[in-house]
C-alpha positions in Angstrom: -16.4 29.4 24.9 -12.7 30.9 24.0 -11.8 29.9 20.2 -8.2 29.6 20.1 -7.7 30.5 16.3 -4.4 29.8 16.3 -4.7 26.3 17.1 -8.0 26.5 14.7 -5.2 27.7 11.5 -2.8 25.2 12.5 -5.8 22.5 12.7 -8.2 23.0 9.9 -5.7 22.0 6.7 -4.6 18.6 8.8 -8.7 18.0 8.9 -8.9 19.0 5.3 -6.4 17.2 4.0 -7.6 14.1 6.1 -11.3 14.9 4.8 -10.6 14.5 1.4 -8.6 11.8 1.4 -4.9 12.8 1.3 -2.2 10.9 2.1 1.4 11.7 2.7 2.2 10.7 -0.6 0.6 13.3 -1.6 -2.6 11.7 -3.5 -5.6 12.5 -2.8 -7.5 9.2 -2.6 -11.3 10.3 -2.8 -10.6 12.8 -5.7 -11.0 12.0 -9.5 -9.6 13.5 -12.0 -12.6 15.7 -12.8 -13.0 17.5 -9.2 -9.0 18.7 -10.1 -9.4 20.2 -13.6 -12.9 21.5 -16.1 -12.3 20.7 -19.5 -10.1 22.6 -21.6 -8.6 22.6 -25.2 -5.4 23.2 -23.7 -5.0 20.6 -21.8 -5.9 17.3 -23.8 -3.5 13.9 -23.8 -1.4 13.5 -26.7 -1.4 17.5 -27.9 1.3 20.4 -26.8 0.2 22.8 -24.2 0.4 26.3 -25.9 3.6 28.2 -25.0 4.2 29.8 -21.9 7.0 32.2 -19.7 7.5 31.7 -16.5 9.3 34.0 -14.2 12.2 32.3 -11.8 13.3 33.4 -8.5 16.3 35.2 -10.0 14.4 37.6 -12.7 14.9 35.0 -15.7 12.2 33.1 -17.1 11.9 29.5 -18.4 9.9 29.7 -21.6 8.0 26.2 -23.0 10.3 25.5 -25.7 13.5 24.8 -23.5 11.9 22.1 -22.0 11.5 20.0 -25.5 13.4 17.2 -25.7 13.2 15.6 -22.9 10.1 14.1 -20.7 9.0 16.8 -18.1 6.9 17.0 -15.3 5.2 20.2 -14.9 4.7 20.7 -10.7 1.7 23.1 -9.9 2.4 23.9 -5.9 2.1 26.5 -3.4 3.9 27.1 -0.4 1.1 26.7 1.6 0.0 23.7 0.3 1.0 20.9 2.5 0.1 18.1 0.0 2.1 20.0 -2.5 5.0 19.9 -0.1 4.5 16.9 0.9 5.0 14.9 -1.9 8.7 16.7 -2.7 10.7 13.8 -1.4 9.3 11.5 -4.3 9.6 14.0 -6.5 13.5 14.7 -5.5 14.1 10.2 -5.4 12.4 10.7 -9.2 14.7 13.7 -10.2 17.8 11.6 -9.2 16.8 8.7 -10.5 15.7 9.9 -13.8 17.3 13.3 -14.7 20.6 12.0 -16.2 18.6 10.3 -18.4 16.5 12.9 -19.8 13.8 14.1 -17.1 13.1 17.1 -16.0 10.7 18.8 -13.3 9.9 22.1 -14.0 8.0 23.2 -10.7 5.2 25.9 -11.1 4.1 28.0 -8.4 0.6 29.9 -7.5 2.1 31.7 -4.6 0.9 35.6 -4.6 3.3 36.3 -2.4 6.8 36.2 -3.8 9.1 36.1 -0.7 6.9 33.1 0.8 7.6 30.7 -2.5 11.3 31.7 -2.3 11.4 30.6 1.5 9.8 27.5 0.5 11.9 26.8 -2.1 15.1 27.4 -0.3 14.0 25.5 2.9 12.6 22.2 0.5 15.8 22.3 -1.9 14.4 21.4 -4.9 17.5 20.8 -7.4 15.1 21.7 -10.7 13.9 24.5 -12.5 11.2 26.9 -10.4 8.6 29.2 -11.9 6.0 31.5 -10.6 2.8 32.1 -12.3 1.4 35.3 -12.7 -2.1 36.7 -11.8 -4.2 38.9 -13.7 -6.1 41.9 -12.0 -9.1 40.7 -10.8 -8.8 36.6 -11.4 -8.8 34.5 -8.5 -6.8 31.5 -10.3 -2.8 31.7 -12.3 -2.8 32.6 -15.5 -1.3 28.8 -16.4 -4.2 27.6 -14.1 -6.7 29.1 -15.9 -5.6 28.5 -19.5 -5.2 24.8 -18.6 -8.7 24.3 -16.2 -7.0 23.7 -13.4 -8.8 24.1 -10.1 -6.5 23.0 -7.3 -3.4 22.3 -6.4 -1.5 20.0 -6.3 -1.3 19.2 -10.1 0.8 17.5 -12.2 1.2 17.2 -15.9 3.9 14.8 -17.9 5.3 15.7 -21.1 6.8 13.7 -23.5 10.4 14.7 -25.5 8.0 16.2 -28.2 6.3 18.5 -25.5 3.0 16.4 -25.8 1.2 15.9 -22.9 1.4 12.4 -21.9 -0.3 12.1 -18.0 -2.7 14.5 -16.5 -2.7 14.6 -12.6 -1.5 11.0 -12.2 -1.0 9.7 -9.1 2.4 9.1 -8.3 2.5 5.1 -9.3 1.3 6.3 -12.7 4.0 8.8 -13.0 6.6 5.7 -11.4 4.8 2.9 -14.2 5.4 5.6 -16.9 8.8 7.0 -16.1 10.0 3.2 -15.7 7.9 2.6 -19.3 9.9 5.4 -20.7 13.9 4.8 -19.1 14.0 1.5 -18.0 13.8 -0.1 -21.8 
């Protein structure tokens, strides 16, 4: 039998999406919170997450405190991750919906290779601030990944004005009910 690995690369992440219970909107039905992230002192509702730098496409970094004072979403993506990409269109409606009135994404990405997350985030035109995380030698997880216990991707984390952490990994009606909670009063 001839094994067509092409076909096999461009096959196995549709049956792996579809096998763990992904949808297009980009939640994973069959996945708890606890198969997505251990537990970590960094990462705890209603505390900051400790400082961090993030390096943008360009050579300049975003640093934690320049996204105080308003509600942020914190992205974790990859450009190979199609649930990742897949659920950009919401988060564009929820930019333009939301920004003018204090919201911000901040999208974080685990790419290792530097000229694939710029392709991505040229050909997906995401109109908020992008990031790359580093990797440390030897470590097979982003340096923000590992501090916060996050296994997988993709991950999201809300922040209030204050820079507390507000949702972790919420699907994305809990990020809709809260933004609406937040805006809409």
């Amino acid at each position: 039998m001839k094994i067509n690995f092409k076909r096999l690369l461009l096959v196995t992440p549709v049956a792996l999406a579809l096998s763990t219970g992904w949808k297009a909107d980009g939640n994973a039905s069959s996945l708890k919170k606890q198969d997505t992230v251990t537990a970590s002192q960094n990462l705890i509702a209603g505390k900051p997450l400790p400082a961090f730098t993030l390096q943008t496409a360009d050579g300049n970094f975003i640093k934690s405190p320049l996204v105080k004072g308003k509600v942020v979403l914190l992205d974790f993506w990859a450009s190979w991750c199609m649930p990742c990409r897949a659920a950009i269109p919401h988060l564009k409606e929820l930019y333009k919906q939301y920004h003018a009135k204090g919201f911000e994404i901040v999208s974080i990405s685990i790419d290792q290779n530097n000229k694939a997350w710029k392709n991505a985030m040229l050909k997906e035109a995401m109109p908020w601030q992008q990031g790359i995380d580093k990797y440390e030698d030897g470590k097979d997880t982003s340096v923000m990944m590992n501090a916060l216990g996050i296994q997988s991707v993709p991950f999201a984390i809300v922040l209030d004005a204050e820079g507390n952490v507000i949702l972790i990994n919420p699907t994305s009606s809990d990020i809709d009910i809260q933004l609406k909670k937040i805006f809409n009063n």
